[in-house]
C-alpha positions in Angstrom: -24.3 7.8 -4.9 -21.2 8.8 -3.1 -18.1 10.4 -5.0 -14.7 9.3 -5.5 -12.2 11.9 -6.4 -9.4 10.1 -8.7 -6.4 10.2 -10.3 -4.0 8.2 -12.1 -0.2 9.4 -11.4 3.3 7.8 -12.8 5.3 6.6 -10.3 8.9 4.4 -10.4 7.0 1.1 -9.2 4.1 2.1 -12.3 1.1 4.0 -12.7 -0.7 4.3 -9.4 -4.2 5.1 -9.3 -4.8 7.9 -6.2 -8.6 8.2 -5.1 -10.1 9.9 -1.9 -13.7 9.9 -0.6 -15.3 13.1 1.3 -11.8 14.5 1.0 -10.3 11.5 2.9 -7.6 9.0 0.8 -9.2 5.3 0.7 -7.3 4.1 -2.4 -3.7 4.2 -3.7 -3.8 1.2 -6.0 -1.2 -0.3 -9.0 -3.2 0.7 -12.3 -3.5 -3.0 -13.3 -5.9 -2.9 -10.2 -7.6 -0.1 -9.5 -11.1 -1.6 -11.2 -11.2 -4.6 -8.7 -9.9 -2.5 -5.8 -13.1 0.1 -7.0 -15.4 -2.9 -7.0 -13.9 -3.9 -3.3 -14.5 -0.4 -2.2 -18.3 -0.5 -3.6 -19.4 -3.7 -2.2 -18.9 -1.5 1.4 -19.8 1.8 0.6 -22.2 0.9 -2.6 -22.0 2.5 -6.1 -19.1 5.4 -6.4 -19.1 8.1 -8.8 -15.4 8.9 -9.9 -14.7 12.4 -11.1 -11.3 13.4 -12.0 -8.9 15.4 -9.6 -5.6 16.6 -9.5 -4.5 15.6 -5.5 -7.0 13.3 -3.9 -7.1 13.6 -0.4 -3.5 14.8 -0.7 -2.2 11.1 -1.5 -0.2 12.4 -5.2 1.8 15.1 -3.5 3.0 12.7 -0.5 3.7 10.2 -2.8 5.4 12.0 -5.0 7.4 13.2 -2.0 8.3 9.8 -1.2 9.2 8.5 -4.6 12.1 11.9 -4.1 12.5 10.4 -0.9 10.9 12.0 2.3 10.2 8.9 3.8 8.2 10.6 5.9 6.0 11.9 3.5 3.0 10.1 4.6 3.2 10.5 8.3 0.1 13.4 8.5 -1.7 11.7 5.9 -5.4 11.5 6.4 -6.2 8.2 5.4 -9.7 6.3 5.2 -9.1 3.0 4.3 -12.7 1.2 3.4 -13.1 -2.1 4.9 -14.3 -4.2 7.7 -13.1 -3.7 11.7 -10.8 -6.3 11.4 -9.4 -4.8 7.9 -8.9 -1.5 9.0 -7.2 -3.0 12.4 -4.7 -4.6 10.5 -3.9 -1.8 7.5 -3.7 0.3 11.0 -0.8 -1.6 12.3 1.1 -1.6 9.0 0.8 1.7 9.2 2.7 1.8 12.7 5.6 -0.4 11.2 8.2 1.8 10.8 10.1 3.0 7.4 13.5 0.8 7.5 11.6 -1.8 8.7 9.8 -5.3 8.3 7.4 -7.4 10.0 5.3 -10.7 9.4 2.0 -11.7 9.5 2.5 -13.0 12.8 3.9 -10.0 14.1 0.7 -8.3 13.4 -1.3 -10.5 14.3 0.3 -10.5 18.0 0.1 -6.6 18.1 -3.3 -6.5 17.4 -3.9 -9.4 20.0 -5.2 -11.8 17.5 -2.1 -14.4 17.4 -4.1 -17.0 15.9 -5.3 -14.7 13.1 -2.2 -15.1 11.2 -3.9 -16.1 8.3 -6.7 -13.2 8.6 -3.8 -11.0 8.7 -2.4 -11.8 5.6 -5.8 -11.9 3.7 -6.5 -8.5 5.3 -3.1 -7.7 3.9 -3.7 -8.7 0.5 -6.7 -6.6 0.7 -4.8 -3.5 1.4 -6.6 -0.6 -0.7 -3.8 1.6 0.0 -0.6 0.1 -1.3 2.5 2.0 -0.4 1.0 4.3 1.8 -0.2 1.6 4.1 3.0 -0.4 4.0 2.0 -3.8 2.9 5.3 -4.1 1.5 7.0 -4.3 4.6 5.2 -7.5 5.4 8.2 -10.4 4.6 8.1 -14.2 5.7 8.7 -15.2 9.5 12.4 -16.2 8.7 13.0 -13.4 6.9 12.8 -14.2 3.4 11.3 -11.7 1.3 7.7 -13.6 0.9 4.8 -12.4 -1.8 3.2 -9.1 -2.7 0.1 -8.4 -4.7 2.0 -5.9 -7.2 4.7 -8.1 -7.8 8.3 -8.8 -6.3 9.9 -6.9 -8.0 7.5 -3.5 -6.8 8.2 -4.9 -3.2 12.1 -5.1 -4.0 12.1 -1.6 -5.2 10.3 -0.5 -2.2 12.2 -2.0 0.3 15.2 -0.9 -1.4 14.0 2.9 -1.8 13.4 2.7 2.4 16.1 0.5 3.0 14.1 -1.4 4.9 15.0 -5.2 6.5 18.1 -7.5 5.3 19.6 -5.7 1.9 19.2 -9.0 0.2 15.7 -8.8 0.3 16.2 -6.3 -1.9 19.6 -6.4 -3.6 18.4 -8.6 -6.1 16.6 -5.9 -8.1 18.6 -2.9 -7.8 16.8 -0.5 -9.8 19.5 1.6 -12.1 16.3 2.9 -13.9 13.6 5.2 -12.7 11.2 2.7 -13.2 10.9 -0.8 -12.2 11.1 -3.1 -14.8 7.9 -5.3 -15.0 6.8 -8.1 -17.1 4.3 -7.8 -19.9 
């Protein structure tokens, strides 16, 4: 059975459960989802053990770097995102989008020279096991509008906001006077 280091750390967007493998991060997930993103992580790798740590794979410190705003916090991160080819393809091109930034599922798909893949794209997306760190956030609709995100619109607001990435009224709509996002429930 393989191990994975984790950790859950408070955040302004929530609790975010941090987790690395052999030293490497492979999960950054909202708290709500860390089980099924552990169960999406196991059905590639099989059965992990979790034992607690402090900085998995280095992924608390950089975020909490970002979260006090060095948006380029996660630039040297050694990241091992577990999925298939395709996947890891994608998550790797969100990772290229700059901070500032936004792109669409098309855009990706054409930089990965898949243009018909749009939908793939957006499943891989959606599968992101690595949220923040591998910008799925920056990922809006073709014309612009702000779109869907796993962890909620408001989480993507915030994020967008805190880079100040694409058209401010993607985000102005939830301008965060709090520390913390405030979410439903």
């Amino acid at each position: 059975m393989q191990e994975l280091e984790v950790t859950t750390m408070e955040s302004p967007v929530g609790p975010l459960t941090v987790g690395a493998r052999s030293g490497r991060l492979c999960m950054v997930a909202f708290a709500s989802d860390a089980g099924a993103v552990t169960e999406r992580l196991e059905r590639h790798v099989g059965p992990l053990e979790q034992t607690a740590g402090e900085d998995p794979g280095g992924g608390v410190s950089a975020l909490r770097r970002y979260f006090d705003g060095d948006l380029a916090a996660f630039d040297e991160l050694d990241v091992g995102p577990i999925g298939t080819d395709f996947q890891r393809t994608v998550w790797a091109a969100l990772r290229s989008v700059p901070v500032g930034e936004t792109t669409s599922y098309g855009e990706i798909a054409a930089s990965i020279d898949s243009p018909g893949a749009v939908r793939a794209v957006g499943s891989a997306n959606g599968a992101n096991p690595i949220v923040v760190i591998v910008p799925c956030h920056r990922v809006v609709r073709s014309d612009g509008s702000l779109g869907g995100y796993g962890g909620g619109l408001d989480r993507k607001r915030w994020l967008l906001a805190h880079e100040r990435a694409g058209d401010p009224s993607l985000w102005s709509q939830s301008a965060p006077a709090a520390s913390k996002v405030d979410l439903p429930g």
